[in-house]
C-alpha atoms as an extended CHARMM CRD file, in Angstrom:
* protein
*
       250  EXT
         1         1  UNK       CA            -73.6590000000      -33.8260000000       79.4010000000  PROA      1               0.0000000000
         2         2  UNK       CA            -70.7230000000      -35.4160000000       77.9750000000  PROA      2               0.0000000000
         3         3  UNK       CA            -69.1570000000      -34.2220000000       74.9200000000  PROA      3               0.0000000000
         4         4  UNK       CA            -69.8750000000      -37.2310000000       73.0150000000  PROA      4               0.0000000000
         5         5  UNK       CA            -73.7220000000      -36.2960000000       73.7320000000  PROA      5               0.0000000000
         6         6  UNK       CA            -73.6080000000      -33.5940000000       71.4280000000  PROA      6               0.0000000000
         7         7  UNK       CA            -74.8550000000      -35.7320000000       68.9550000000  PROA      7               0.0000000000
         8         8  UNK       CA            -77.7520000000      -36.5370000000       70.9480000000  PROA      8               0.0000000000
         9         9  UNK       CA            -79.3200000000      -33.1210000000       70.5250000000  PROA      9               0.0000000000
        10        10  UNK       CA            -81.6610000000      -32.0430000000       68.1080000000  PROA      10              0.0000000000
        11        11  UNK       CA            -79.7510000000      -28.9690000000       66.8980000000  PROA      11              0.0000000000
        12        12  UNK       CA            -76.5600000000      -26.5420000000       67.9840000000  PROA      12              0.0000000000
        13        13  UNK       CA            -77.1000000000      -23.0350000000       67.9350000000  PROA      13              0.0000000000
        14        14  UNK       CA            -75.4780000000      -21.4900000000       65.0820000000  PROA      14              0.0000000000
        15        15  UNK       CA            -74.6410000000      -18.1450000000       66.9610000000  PROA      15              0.0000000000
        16        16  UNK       CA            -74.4050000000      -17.9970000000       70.5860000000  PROA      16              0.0000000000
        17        17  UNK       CA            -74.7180000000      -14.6020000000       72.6340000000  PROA      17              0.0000000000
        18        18  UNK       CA            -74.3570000000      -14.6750000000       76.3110000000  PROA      18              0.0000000000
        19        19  UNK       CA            -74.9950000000      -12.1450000000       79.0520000000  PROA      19              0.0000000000
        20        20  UNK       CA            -71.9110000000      -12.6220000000       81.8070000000  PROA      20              0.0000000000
        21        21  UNK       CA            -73.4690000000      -11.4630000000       84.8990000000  PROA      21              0.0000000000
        22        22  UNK       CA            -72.9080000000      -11.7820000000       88.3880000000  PROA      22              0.0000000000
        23        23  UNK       CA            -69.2560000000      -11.5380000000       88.7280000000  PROA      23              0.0000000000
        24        24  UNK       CA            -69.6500000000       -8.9810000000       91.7670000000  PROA      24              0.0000000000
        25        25  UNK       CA            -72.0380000000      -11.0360000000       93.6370000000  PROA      25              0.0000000000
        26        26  UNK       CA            -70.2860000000      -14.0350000000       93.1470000000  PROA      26              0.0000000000
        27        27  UNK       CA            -67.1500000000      -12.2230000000       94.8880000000  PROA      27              0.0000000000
        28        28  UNK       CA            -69.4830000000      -10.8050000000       97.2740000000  PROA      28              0.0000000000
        29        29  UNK       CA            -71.0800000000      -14.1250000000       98.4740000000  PROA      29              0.0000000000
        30        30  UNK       CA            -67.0520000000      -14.6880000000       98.8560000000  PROA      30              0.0000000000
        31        31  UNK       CA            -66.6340000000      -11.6850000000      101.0660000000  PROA      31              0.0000000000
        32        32  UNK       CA            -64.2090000000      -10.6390000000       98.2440000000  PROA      32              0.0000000000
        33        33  UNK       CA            -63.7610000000       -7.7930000000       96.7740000000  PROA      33              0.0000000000
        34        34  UNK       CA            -65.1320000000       -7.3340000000       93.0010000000  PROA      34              0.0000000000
        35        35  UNK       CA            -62.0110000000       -7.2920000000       90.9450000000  PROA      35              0.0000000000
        36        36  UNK       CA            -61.5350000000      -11.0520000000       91.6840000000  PROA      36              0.0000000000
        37        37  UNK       CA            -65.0760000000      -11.7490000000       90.0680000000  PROA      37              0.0000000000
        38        38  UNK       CA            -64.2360000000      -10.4250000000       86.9910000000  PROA      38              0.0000000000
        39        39  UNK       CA            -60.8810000000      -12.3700000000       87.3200000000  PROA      39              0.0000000000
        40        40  UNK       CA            -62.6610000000      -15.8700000000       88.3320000000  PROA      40              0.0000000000
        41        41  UNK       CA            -64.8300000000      -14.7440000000       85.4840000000  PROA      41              0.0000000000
        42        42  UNK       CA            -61.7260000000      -15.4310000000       82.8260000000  PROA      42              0.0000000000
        43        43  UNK       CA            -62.0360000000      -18.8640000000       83.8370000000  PROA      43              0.0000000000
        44        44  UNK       CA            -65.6990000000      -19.2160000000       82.8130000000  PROA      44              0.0000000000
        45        45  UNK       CA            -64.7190000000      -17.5330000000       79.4290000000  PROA      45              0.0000000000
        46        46  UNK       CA            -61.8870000000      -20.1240000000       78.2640000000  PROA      46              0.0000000000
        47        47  UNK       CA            -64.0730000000      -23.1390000000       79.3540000000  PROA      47              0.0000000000
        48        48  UNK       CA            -67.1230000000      -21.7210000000       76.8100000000  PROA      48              0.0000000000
        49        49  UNK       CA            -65.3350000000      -21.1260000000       74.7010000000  PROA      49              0.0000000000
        50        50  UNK       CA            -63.4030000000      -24.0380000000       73.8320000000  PROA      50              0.0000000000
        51        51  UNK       CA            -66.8280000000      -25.8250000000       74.3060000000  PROA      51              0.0000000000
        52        52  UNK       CA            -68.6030000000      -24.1060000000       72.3920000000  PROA      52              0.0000000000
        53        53  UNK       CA            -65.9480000000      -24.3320000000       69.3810000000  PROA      53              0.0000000000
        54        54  UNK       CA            -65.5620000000      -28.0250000000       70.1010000000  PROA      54              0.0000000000
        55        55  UNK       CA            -69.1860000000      -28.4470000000       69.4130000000  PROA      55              0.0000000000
        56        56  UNK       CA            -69.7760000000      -26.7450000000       66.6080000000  PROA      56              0.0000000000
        57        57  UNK       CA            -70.9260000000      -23.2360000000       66.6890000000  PROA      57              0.0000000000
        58        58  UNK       CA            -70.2360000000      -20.7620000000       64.2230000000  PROA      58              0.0000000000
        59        59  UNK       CA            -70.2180000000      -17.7050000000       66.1710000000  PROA      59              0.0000000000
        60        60  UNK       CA            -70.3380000000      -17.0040000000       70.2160000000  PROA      60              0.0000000000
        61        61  UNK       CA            -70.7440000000      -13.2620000000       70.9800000000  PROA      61              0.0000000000
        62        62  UNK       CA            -70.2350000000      -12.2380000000       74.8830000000  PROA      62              0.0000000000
        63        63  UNK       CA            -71.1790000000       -9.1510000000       76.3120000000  PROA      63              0.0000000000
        64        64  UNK       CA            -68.1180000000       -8.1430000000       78.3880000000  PROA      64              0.0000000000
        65        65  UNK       CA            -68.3200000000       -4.5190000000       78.7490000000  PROA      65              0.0000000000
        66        66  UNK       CA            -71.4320000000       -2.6230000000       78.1760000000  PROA      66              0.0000000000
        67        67  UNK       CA            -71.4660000000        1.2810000000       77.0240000000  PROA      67              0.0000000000
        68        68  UNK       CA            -73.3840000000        1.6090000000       80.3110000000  PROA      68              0.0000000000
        69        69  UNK       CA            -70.4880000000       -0.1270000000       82.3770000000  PROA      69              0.0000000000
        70        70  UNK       CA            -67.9210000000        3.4520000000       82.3670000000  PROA      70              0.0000000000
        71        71  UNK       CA            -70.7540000000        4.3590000000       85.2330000000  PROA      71              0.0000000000
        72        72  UNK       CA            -69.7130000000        1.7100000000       87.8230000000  PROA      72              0.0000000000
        73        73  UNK       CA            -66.4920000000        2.6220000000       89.8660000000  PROA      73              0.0000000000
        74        74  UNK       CA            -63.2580000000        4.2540000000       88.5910000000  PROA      74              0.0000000000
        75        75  UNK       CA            -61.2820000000        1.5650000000       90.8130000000  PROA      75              0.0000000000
        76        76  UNK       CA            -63.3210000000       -1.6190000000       89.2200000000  PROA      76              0.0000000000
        77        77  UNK       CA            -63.4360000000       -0.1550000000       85.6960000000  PROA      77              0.0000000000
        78        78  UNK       CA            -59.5010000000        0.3130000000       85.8930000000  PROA      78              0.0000000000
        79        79  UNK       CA            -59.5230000000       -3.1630000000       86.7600000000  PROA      79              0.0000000000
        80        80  UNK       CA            -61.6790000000       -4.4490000000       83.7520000000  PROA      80              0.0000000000
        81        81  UNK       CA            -59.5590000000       -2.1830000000       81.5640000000  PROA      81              0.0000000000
        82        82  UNK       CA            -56.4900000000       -3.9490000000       82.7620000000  PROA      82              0.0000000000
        83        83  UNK       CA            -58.2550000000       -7.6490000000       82.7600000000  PROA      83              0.0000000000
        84        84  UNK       CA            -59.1700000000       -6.6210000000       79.0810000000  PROA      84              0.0000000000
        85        85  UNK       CA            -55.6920000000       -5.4880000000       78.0070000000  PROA      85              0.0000000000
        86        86  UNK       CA            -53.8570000000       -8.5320000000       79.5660000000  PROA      86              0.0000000000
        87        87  UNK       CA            -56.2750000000      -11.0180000000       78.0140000000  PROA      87              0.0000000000
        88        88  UNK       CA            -56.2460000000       -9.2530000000       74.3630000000  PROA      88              0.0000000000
        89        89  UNK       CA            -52.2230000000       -9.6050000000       74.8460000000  PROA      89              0.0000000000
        90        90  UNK       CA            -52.3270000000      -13.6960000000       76.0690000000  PROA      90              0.0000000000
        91        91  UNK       CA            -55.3420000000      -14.9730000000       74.8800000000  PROA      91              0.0000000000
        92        92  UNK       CA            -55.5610000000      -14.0700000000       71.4260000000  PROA      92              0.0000000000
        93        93  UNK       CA            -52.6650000000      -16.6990000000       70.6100000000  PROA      93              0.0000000000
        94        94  UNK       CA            -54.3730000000      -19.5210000000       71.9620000000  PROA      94              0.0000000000
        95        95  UNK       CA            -57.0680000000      -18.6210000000       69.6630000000  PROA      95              0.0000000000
        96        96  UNK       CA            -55.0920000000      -18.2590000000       67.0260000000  PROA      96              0.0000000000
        97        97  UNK       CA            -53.6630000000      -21.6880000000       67.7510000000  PROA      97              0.0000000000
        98        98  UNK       CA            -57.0390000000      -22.9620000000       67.9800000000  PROA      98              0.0000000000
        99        99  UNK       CA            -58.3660000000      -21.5220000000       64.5370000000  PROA      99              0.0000000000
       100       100  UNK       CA            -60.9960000000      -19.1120000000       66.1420000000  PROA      100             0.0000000000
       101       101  UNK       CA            -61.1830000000      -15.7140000000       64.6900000000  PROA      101             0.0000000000
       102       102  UNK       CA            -61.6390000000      -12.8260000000       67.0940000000  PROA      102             0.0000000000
       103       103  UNK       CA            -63.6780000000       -9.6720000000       66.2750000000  PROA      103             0.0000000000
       104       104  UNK       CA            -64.5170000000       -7.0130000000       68.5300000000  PROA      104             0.0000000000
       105       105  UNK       CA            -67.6690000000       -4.8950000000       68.5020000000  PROA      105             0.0000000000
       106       106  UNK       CA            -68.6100000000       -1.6380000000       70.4230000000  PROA      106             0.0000000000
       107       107  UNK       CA            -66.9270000000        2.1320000000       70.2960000000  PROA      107             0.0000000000
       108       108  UNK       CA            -63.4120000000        0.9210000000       70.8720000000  PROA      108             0.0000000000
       109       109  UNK       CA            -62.5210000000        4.5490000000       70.1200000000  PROA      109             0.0000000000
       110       110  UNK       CA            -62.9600000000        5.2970000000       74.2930000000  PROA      110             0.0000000000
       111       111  UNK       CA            -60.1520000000        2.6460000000       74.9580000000  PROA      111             0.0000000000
       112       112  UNK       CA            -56.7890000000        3.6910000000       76.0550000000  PROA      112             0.0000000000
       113       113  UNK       CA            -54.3300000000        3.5430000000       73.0020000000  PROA      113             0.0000000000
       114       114  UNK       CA            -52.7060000000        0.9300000000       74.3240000000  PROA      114             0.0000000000
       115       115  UNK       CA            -55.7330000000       -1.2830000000       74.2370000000  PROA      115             0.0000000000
       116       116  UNK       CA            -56.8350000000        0.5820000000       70.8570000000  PROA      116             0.0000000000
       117       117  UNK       CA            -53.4160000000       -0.8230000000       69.6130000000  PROA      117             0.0000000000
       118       118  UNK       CA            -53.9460000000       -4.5880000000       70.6460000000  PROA      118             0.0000000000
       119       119  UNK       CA            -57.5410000000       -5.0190000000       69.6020000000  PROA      119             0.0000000000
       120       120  UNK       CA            -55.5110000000       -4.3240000000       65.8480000000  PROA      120             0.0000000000
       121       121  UNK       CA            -53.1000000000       -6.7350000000       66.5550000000  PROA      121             0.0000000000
       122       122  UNK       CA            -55.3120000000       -9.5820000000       67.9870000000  PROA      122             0.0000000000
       123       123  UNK       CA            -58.2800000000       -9.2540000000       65.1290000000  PROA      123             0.0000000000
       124       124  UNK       CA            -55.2600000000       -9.4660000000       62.3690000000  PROA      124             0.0000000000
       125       125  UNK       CA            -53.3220000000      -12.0420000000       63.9850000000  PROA      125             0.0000000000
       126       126  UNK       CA            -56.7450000000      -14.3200000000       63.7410000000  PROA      126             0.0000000000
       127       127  UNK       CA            -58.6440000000      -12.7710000000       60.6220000000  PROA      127             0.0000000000
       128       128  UNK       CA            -57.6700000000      -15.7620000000       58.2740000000  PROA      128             0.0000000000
       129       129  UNK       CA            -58.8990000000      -18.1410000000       60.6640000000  PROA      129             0.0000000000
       130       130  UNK       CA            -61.8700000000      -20.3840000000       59.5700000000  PROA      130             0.0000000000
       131       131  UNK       CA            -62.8280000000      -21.9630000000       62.6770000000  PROA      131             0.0000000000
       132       132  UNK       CA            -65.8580000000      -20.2650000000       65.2910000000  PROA      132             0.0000000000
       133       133  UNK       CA            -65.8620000000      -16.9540000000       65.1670000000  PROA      133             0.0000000000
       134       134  UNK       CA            -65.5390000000      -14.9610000000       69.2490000000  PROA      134             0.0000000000
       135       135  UNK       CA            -67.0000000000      -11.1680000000       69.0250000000  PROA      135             0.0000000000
       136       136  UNK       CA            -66.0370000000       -9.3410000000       71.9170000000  PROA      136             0.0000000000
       137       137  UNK       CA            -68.8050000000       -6.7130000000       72.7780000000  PROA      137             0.0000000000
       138       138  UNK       CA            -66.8030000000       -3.7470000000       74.3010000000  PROA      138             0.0000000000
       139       139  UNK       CA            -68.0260000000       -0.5830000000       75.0200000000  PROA      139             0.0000000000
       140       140  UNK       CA            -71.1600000000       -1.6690000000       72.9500000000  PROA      140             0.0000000000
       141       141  UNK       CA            -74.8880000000       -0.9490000000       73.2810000000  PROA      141             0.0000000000
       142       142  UNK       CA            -77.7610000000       -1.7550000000       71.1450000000  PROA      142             0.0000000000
       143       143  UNK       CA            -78.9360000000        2.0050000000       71.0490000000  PROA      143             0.0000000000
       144       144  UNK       CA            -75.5410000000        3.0340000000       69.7640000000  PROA      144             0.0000000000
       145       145  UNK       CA            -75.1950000000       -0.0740000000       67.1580000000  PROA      145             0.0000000000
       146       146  UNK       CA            -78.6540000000        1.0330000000       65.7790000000  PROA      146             0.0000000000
       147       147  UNK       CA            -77.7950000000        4.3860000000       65.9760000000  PROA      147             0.0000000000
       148       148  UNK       CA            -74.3060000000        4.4150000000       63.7600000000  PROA      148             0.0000000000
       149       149  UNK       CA            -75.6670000000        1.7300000000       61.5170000000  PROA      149             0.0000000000
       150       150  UNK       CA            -78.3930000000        4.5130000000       60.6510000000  PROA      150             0.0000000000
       151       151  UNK       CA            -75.6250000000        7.1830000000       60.0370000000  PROA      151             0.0000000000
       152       152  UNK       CA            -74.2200000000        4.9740000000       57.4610000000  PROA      152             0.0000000000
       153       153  UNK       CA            -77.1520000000        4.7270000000       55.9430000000  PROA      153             0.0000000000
       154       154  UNK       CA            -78.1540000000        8.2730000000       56.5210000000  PROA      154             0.0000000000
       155       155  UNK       CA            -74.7050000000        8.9600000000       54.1510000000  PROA      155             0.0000000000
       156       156  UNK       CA            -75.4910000000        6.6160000000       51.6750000000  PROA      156             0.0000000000
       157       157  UNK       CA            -79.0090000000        8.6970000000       51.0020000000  PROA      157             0.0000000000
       158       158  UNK       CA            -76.8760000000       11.6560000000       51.3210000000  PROA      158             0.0000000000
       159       159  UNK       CA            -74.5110000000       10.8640000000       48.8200000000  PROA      159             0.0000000000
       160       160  UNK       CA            -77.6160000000        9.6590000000       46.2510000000  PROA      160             0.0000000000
       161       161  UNK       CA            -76.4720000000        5.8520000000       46.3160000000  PROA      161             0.0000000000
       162       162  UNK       CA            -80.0900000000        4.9300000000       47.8590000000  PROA      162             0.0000000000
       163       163  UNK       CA            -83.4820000000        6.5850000000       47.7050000000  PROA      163             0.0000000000
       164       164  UNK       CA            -85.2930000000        6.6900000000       51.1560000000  PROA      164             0.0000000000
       165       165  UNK       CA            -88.1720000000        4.9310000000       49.8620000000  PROA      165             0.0000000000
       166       166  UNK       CA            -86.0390000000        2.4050000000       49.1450000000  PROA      166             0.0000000000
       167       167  UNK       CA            -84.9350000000        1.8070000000       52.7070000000  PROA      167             0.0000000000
       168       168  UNK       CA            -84.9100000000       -2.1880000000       53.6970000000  PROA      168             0.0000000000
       169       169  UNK       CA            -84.2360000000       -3.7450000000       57.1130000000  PROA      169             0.0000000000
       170       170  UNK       CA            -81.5560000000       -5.9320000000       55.0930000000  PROA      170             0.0000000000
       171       171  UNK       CA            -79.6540000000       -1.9100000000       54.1280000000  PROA      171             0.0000000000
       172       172  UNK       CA            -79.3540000000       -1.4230000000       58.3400000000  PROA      172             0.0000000000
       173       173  UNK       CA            -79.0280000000       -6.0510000000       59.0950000000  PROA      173             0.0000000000
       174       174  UNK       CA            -75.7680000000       -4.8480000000       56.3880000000  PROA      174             0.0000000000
       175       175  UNK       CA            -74.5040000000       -1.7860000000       58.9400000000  PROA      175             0.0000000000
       176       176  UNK       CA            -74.6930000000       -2.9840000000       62.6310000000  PROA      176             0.0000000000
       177       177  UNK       CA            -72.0830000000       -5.2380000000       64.4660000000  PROA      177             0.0000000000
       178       178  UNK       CA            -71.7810000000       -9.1130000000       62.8110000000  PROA      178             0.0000000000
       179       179  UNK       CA            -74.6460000000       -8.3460000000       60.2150000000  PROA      179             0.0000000000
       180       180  UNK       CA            -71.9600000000      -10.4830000000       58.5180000000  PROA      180             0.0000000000
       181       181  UNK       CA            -72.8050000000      -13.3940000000       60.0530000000  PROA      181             0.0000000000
       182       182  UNK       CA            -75.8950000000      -15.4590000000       61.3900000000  PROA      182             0.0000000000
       183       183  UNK       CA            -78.1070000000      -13.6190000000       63.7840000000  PROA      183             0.0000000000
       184       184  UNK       CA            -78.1460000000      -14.7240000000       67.3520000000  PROA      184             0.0000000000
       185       185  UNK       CA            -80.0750000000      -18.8370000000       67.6890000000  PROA      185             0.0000000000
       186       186  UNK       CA            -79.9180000000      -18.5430000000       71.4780000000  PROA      186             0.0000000000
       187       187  UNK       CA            -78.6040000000      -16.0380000000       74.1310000000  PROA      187             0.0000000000
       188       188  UNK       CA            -77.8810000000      -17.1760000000       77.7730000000  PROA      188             0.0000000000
       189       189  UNK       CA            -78.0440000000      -14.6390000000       80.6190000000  PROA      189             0.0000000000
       190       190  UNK       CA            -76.5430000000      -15.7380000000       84.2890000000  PROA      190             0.0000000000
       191       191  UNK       CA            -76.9820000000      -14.5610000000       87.2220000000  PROA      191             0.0000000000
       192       192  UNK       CA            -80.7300000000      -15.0330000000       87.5080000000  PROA      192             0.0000000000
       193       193  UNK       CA            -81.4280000000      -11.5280000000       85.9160000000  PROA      193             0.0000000000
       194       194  UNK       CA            -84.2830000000      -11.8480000000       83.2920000000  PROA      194             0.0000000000
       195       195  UNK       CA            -83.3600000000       -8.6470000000       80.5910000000  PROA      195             0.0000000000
       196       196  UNK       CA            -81.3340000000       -7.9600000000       77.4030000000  PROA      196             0.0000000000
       197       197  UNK       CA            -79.8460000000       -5.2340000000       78.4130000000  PROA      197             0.0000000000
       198       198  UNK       CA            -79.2130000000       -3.5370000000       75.4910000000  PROA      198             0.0000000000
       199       199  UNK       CA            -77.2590000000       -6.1300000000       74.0890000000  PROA      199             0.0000000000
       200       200  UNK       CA            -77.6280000000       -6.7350000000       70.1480000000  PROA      200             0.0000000000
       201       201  UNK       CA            -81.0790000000       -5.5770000000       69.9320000000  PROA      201             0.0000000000
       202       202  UNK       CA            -81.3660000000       -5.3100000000       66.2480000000  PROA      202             0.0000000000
       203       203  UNK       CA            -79.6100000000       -8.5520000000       65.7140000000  PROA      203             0.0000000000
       204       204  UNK       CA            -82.2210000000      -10.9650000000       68.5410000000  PROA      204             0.0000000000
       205       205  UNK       CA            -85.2660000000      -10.5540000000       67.2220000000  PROA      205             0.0000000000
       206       206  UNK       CA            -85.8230000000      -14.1030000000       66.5750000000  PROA      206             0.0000000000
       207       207  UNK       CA            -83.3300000000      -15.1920000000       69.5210000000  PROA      207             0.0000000000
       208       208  UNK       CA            -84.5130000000      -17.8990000000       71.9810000000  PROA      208             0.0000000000
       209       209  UNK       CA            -83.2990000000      -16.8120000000       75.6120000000  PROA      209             0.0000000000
       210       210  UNK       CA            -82.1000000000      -19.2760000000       78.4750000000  PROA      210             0.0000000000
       211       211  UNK       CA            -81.9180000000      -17.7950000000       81.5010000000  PROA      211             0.0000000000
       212       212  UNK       CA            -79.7600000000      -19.3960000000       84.3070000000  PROA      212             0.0000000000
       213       213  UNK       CA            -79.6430000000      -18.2910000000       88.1550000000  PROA      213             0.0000000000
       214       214  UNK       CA            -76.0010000000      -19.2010000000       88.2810000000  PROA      214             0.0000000000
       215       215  UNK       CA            -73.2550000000      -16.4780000000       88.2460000000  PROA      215             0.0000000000
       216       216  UNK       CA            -70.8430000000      -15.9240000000       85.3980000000  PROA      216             0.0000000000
       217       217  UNK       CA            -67.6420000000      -17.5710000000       87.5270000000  PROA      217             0.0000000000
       218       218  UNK       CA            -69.7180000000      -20.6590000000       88.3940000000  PROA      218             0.0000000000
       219       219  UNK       CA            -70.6990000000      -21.0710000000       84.6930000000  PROA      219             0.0000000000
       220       220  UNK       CA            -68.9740000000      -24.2160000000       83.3710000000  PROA      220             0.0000000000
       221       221  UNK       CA            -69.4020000000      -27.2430000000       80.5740000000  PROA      221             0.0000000000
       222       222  UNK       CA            -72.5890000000      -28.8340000000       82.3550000000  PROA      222             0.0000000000
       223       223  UNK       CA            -74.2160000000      -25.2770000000       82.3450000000  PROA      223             0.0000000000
       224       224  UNK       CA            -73.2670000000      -24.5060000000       78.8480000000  PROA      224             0.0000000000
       225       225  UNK       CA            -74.8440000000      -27.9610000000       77.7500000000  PROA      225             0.0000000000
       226       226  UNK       CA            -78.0580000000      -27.7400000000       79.6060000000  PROA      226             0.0000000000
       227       227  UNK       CA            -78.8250000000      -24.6300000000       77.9150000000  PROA      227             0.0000000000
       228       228  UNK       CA            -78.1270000000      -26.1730000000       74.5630000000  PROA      228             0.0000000000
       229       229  UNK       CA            -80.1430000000      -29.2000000000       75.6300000000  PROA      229             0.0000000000
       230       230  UNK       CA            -83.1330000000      -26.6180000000       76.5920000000  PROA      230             0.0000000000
       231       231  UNK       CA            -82.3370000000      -24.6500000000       72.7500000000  PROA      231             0.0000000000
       232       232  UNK       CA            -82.6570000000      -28.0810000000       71.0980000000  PROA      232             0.0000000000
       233       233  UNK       CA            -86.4490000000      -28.5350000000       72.6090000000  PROA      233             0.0000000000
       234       234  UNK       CA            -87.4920000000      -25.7030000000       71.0270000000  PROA      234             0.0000000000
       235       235  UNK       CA            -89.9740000000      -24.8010000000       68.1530000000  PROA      235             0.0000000000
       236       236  UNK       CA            -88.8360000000      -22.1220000000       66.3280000000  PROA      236             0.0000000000
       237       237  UNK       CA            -91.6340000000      -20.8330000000       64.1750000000  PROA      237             0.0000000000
       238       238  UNK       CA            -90.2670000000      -17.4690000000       62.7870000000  PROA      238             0.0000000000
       239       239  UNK       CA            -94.2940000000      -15.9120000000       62.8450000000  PROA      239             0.0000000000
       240       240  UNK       CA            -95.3950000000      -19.8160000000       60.8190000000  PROA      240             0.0000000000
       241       241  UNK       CA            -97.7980000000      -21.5740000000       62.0530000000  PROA      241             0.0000000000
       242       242  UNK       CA            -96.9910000000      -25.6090000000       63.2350000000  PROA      242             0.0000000000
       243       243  UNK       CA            -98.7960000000      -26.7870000000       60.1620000000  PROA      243             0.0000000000
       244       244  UNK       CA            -96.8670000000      -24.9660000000       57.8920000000  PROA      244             0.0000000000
       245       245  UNK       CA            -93.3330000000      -25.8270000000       59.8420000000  PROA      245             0.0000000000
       246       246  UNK       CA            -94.7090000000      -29.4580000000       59.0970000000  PROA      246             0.0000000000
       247       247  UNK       CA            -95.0470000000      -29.1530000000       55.4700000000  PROA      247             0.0000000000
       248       248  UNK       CA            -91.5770000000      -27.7790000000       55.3000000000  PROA      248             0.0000000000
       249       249  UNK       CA            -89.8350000000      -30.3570000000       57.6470000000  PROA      249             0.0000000000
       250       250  UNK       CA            -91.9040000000      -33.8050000000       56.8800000000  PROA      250             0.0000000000
């Protein structure tokens, strides 16, 4: 789908989350080893997201290092450490140039201090942009967002600012990652693999999924497109029923 074609479809997610799988059996298929997944992986990463700002969406979130990740082994998560580091140091200025503000969401506190150091210096060389917003998950899980949004509002009670009883979902949608911004429209998953995760689990329960057998390196513009095109065909009903979406949209 050209970019011109954009206009041809019935609606662009607001918020984008994707799932980047498949980097090591991409290299594998290769007989490579998996450090140059991740790096053919970068590739994938500038191509969506200039799309994706080129077409219109507000926020794209990508899951690039999970809390369950530090498991995998010392020599590849060294690697993504040092993938992570280079592109916070070179990438971040073509996204400044670009008027795309970067956040990044997870425990950064398990970085290095050198990476500590230039997730501060990317997110404030880019916080007065207005364009898309990129979130970065790093060293995020959906158990752990949950978990220290309920601390913070654990304190609150604690300090007498809010009565238990008086607990909303909109008190914890105001404490986890990006409750700042428009919950996910659509997440895309690669690699053929059919789960969340633990990726933004608070923040999806209204997301519509595309799933898409291809791996993370191979994703490009045609892929990113086709799962807009399939987001566009769909009814989203938030628990209404079709007669009632009818009333509302005559």
């Amino acid at each position: 789908m050209k970019m011109s074609e954009t206009s041809t479809l019935k609606a662009i997610p607001r918020h984008v989350a994707i799932i980047m799988d498949g980097n090591n059996r991409w290299a594998k298929k290769r007989l490579l080893g998996g450090v140059a997944g991740h790096k053919a992986g970068v590739k994938a990463v500038r191509t969506t997201v200039e799309e994706c700002a080129r077409a219109g969406v507000q926020v794209l979130t990508l899951y690039a290092f999970s809390s369950e990740n530090w498991a995998r082994p010392k020599e590849e998560v060294n690697a993504l450490m040092d993938l992570f580091l280079i592109a916070l140091k070179r990438e971040v200025k073509k996204l400044a140039k670009n008027n795309i503000r970067l956040r990044i969401i997870g425990d950064t506190t398990a970085f290095n201090s050198a990476i500590q150091a230039s997730i501060v210096d990317a997110e404030a060389l880019t916080k007065h942009n207005t364009g898309m917003t990129l979130a970065i998950a790093a060293n995020y899980g959906g158990h752990w967002d949950i978990t220290q949004a309920m601390r913070k509002v654990a304190e609150k009670v604690k300090l007498g600012e809010l009565l238990p009883e008086d607990i909303t979902d909109t008190d914890i949608t105001n404490e986890v990652m990006l409750g700042d911004l428009p919950p996910p429209d659509l997440c895309i998953r690669t690699a053929g693999e059919q789960r969340i995760s633990n990726f933004l689990l608070w923040q999806m329960a209204y997301t519509e999924f595309y799933f898409t057998p291809e791996f993370w390196p191979d994703f490009n513009k045609e892929s990113l497109f086709k799962a807009f095109d399939s987001f566009s065909g769909r009814i989203r009903r938030f628990g209404r029923t079709d007669e009632q979406l009818q009333k509302e949209n005559p």
